[in-house]
Each structure stands twice: as structure tokens, then as C-alpha cells.
C-alpha positions as CSV (number, residue, x, y, z in Angstrom):
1,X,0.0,0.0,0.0
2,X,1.2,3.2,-0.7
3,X,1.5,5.7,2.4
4,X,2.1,8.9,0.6
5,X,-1.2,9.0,-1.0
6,X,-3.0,11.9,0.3
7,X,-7.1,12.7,-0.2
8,X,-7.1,15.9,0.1
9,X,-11.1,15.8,1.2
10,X,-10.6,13.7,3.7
11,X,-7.5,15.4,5.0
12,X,-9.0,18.4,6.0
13,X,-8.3,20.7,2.7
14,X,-11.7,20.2,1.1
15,X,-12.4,21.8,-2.0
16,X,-11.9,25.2,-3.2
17,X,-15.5,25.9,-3.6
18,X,-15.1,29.1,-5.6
19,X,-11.9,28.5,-8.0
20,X,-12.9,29.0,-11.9
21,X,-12.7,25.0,-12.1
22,X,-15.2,24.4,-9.7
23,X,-17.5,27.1,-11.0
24,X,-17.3,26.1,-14.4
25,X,-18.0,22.7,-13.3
26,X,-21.0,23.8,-11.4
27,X,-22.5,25.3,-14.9
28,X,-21.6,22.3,-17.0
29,X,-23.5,20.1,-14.7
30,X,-26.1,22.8,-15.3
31,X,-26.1,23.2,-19.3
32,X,-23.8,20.9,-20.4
33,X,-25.7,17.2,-20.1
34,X,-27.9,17.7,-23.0
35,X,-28.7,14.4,-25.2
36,X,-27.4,14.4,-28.8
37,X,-30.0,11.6,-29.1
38,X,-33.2,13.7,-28.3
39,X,-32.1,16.7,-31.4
40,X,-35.1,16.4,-33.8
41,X,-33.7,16.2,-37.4
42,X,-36.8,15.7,-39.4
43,X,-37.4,19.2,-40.4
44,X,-33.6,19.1,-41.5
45,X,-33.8,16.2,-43.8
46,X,-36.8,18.2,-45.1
47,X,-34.2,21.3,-45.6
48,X,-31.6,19.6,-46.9
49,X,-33.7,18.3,-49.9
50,X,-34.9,21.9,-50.9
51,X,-30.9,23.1,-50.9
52,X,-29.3,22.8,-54.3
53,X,-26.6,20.8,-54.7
54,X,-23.7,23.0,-54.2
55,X,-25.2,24.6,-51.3
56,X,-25.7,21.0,-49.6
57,X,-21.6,20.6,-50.8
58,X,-20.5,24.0,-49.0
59,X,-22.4,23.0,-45.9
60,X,-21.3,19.7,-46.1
61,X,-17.9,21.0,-45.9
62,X,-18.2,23.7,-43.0
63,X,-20.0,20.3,-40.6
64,X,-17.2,18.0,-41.9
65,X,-14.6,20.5,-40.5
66,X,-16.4,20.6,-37.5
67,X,-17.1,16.9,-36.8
68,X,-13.3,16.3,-37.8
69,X,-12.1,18.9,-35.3
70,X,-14.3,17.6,-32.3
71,X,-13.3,14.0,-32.7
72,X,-9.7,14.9,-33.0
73,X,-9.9,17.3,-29.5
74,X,-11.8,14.4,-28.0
75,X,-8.9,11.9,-29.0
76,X,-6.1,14.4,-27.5
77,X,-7.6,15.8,-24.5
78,X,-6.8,12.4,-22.3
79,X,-2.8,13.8,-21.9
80,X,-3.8,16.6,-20.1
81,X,-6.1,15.6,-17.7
82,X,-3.5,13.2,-16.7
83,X,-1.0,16.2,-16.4
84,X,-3.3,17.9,-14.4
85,X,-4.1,15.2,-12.2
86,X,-0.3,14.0,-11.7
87,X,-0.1,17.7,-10.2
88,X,-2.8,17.7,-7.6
89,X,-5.0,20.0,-9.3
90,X,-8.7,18.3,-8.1
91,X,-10.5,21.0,-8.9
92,X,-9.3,21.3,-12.6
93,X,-9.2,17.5,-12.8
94,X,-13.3,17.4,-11.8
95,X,-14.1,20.6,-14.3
96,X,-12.0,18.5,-17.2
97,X,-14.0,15.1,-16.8
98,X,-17.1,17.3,-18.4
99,X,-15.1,18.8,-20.4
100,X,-14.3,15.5,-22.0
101,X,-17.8,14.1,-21.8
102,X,-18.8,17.2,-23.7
103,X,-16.5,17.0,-26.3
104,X,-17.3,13.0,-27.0
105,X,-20.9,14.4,-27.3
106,X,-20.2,16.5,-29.9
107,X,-18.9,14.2,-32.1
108,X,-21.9,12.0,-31.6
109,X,-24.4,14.6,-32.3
110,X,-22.3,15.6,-36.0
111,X,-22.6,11.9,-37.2
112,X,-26.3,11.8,-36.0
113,X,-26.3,14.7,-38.3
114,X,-24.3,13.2,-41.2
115,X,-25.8,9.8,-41.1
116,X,-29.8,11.2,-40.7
117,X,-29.6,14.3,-42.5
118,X,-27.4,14.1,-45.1
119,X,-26.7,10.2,-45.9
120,X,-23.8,9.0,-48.1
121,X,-21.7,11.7,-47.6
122,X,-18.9,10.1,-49.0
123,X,-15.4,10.4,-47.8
124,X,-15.8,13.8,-45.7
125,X,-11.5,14.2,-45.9
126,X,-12.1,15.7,-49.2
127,X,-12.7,19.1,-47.3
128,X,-9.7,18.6,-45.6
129,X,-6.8,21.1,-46.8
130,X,-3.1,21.9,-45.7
131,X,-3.5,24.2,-43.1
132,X,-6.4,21.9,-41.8
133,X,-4.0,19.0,-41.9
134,X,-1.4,21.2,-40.5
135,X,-3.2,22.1,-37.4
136,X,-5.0,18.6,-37.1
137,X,-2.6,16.2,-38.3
138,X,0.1,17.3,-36.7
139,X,0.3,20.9,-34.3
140,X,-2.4,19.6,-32.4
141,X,-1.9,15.7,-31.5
142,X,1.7,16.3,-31.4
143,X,1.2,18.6,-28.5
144,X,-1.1,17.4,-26.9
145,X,0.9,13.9,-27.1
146,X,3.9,15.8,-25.4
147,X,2.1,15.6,-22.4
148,X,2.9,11.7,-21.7
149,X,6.8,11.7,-21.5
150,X,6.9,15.6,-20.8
151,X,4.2,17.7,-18.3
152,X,6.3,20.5,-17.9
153,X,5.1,24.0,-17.4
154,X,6.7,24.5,-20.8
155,X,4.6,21.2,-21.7
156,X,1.2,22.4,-20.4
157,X,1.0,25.7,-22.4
158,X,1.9,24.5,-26.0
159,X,-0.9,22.1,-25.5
160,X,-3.4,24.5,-24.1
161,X,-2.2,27.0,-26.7
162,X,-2.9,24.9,-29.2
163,X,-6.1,23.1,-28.0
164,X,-7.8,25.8,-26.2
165,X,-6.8,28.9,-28.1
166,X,-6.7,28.0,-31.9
167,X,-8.6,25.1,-32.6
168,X,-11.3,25.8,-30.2
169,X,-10.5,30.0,-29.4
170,X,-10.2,31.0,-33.2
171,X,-11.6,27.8,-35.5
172,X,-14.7,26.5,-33.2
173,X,-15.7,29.5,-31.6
174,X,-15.8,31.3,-34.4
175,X,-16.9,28.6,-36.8
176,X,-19.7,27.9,-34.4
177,X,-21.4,31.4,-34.1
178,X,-21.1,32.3,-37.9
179,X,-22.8,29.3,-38.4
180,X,-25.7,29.8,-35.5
181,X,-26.2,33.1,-37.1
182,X,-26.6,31.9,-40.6
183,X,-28.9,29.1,-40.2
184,X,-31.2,31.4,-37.5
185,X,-31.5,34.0,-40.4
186,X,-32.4,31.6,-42.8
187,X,-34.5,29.8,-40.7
188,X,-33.5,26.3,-41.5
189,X,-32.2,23.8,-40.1
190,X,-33.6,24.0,-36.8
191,X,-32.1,20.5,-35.4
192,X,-28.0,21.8,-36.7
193,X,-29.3,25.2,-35.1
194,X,-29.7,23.6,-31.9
195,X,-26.6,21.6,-31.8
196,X,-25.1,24.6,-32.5
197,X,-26.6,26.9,-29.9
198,X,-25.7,23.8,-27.3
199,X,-21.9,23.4,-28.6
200,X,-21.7,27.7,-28.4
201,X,-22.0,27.1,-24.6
202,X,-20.0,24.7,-23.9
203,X,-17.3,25.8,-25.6
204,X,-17.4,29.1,-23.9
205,X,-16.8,27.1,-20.6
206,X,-14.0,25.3,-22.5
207,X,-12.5,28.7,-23.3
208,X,-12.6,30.2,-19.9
209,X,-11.0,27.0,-19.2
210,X,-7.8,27.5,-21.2
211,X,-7.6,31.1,-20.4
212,X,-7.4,30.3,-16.6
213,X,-5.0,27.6,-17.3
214,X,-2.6,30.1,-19.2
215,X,-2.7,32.5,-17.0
216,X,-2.1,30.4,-14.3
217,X,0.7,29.0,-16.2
218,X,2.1,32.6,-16.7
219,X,1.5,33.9,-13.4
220,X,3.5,30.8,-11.8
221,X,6.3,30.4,-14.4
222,X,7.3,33.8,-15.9
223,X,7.8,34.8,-18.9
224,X,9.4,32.1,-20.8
225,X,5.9,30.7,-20.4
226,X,4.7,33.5,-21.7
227,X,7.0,33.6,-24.6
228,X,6.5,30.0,-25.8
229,X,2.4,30.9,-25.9
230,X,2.9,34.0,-28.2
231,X,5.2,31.9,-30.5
232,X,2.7,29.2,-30.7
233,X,-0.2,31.1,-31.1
234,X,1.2,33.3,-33.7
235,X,2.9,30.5,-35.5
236,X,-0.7,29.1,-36.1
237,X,-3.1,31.4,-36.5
238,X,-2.5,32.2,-40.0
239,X,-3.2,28.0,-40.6
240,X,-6.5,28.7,-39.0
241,X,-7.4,32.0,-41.0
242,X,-6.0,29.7,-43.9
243,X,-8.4,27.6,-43.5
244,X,-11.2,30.1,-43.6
245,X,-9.6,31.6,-46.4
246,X,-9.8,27.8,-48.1
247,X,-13.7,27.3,-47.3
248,X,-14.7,30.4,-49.1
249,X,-12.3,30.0,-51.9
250,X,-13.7,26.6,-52.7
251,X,-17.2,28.6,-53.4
252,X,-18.7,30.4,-55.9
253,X,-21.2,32.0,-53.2
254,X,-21.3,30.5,-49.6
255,X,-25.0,29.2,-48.4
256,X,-27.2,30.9,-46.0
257,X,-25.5,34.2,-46.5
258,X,-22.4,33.1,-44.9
259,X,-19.6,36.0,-44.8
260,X,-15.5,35.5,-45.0
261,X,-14.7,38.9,-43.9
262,X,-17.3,38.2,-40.8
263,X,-15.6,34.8,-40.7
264,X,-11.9,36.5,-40.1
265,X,-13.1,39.6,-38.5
266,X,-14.8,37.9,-35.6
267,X,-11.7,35.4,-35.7
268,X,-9.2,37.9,-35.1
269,X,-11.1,40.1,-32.8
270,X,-11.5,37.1,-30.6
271,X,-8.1,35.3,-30.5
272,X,-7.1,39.6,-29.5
273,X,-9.5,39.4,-26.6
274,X,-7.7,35.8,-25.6
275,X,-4.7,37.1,-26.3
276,X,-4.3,40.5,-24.0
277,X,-6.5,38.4,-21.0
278,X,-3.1,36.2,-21.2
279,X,-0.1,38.3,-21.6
280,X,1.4,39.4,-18.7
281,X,0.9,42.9,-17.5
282,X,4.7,44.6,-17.6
């Protein structure tokens, strides 16, 4: 048996009742158990028939990023929840169990969507380009993979970086509320819009998340930290706006009225936001 092990609940520490962790899990146990099995689709199948073909193509293509990105943050989250936990961190430990749950939902309720809605969609890696494989393929996994052999501070904030800030700060985020926008002005789809209403919350809890993680890794580490974070996010944010760049290119006209330059514009304005809430304050 091992006589170091400590409980720190037990051991007269408790919890730290109002940390960001705890609060944020507090709200996913609130909004973030939603069923991808009870989303109605079946005045989206009746949608999708009435869209012409490229339109069904284009929107084809904005879902298959999506449903590629959330299975590939759901497959490289597991390293650093083991980082955190090897560090003591309960709090952040509880708040990223939901965090994963939520993230394997999301995948579940895209292929509901693929498999009900649109049927025989093909191979969906057709609407994968370089900057997608780039931040996919390899910046993302390859971080977050880091994490077995090497949880350093150093470690912790390439991953988070990466994870938190571009794929989910810049691509999701954004992707996600053009998209909510779109379909509620067109008033279709209004199974995808509620997926997509559902996904815009909890990936605003997912984004706090990664901020506080930063900035806790700034605030206890220094400014190489610091550093290292500006290098990564700066080295791959042009991959994401490339890829936004990419979607629209591929398109005569985008359906539902979907804009680039509202695309990029709310992109950049939020990964600025993310980006001043981090650096450290001279």
C-alpha cells in the first residue's frame, strides 16, 4: 500500500469551492448534459432536400470540419487531464472530466447529423486542406501527445495554446457562431441550429477554461511561459485563417449568406481578446 497517497477531502483541505474550475464545473452540470439523441432532425432532412446541390456541398464541408475537429480534441484531451491530475490540481481535474464528456458528445451529435440528415456523404477528408491537416494532423496531436513523457510547465502551455486557443479560441468558436447566425437568419435547419446553440455554450466554458489555465501558467512560471504561448499562437493562427480563407475560396457563393470577412473579423477580434486576457501585464 502506498503511504504517501493523500485525499485531500478527507484530510481536511476540502475543496476550493469558488476556484474557476469548480465554478465552471457547477455550470456544465447545469447546461452541459444535453442528449445528442433527443435533437429532432426531421425538419432538417426536409431542408436539406430543398438546398441545391452546391449549397448542400458548401455546408457539407463547414459540418465535416467541425465533426473532424471535435473527434480529433476528443482523442487528444486524455494527456492533459493526466498532467493535471499527476499535479494535484482536483479541482481542474473534476471541471475536465465534463469537459471531455462534452466534447465526445459533440462528435456523436455531427454523425447523427451526417448519417440522418445528409446520408452517403462520402469520404468527408475531401474538405480537408493543408492548413487543416497542419493544425490537425500534426500541431495539435503532437502537443497534446507531449504531455505523456513531458508535463512541464513548458509542456502544459503549448498544449493549451494549441487546444484551447486556436482550434477551439479561433476555429470552433468562431466557426460555431457564424454558423448559429446563418442558419437562424435563414430559418433552416432547426435540429443543426440547436446543436449549434448547445456546442456555443460549452465551448465558452471550454474557453474560460484555457484562459485560466494560461494565465495560471504565466502567473506561476514567468515569462518564458509567456513567450513559448505568443510563438505558438502566432505560428498558427495564420493556418486557422487559412483555413477560412480555403472554405470560401472553394465557393462560388457560400449558403445561408455566410460572410469570410465576418468569418476572419470575428476570428481575429477574438483570439485579440484571448490574447491581451493572457499576456502578462509589464
Amino acid at each position: 500500500m502506498d503511504d504517501t497517497r493523500q485525499f485531500r477531502t478527507i484530510e481536511g483541505e476540502g475543496l476550493d469551492w469558488d476556484s474557476l474550475p469548480m465554478r465552471l464545473w457547477s455550470k456544465g452540470k447545469k447546461l452541459g448534459t444535453w442528449n445528442p439523441e433527443s435533437i429532432d432532425f426531421s425538419q432538417d432532412v426536409e431542408d436539406w432536400r430543398e438546398m441545391s446541390e452546391m449549397d448542400r456541398e458548401a455546408l457539407m464541408h463547414v459540418t465535416a470540419q467541425f465533426l473532424g475537429g471535435e473527434e480529433s480534441v476528443t482523442e487528444d484531451l486524455v494527456p492533459l487531464i493526466v498532467a493535471i491530475s499527476d499535479e494535484g490540481r482536483l479541482e481542474e481535474e473534476m471541471y475536465l472530466t465534463s469537459f471531455l464528456f462534452e466534447e465526445a458528445k459533440h462528435v456523436e451529435v455531427f454523425c447523427r447529423f451526417f448519417d440522418e440528415v445528409v446520408d452517403e456523404p462520402g469520404d468527408l477528408t475531401r474538405f480537408h486542406d493543408d492548413h487543416y491537416e497542419t493544425i490537425f494532423h500534426e500541431a495539435l496531436p503532437s502537443a497534446m501527445h507531449r504531455l505523456r513523457d513531458d508535463r512541464s510547465p513548458e509542456a502544459q502551455a503549448e498544449a493549451s495554446a494549441t487546444y484551447n486557443m486556436i482550434v477551439e479560441g479561433v476555429l470552433a468558436e468562431t466557426g460555431y457562431h457564424a454558423y448559429f447566425e446563418a442558419l437562424q437568419d435563414a430559418e433552416v435547419m432547426p435540429g443543426l441550429r440547436e446543436v449549434t446553440r448547445l456546442l456555443k455554450q460549452d465551448e465558452s466554458r471550454h474557453m474560460a477554461y484555457g484562459v485560466h489555465l494560461l494565465s495560471r501558467l504565466v502567473d506561476e512560471h514567468g515569462e518564458p511561459i509567456w513567450t513559448g504561448i505568443d510563438e505558438r499562437m502566432n505560428t498558427l493562427l495564420p493556418h486557422a485563417l487559412g483555413m477560412i480563407e480555403h472554405l470560401f475560396d472553394s465557393y462560388e457563393t457560400m449558403p445561408l449568406g455566410l460572410d469570410k470577412d465576418a468569418f476572419i473579423d470575428y476570428a481575429t477580434s477574438q483570439f485579440q481578446k484571448r490574447y491581451e486576457r493572457i499576456r502578462p501585464t509589464r
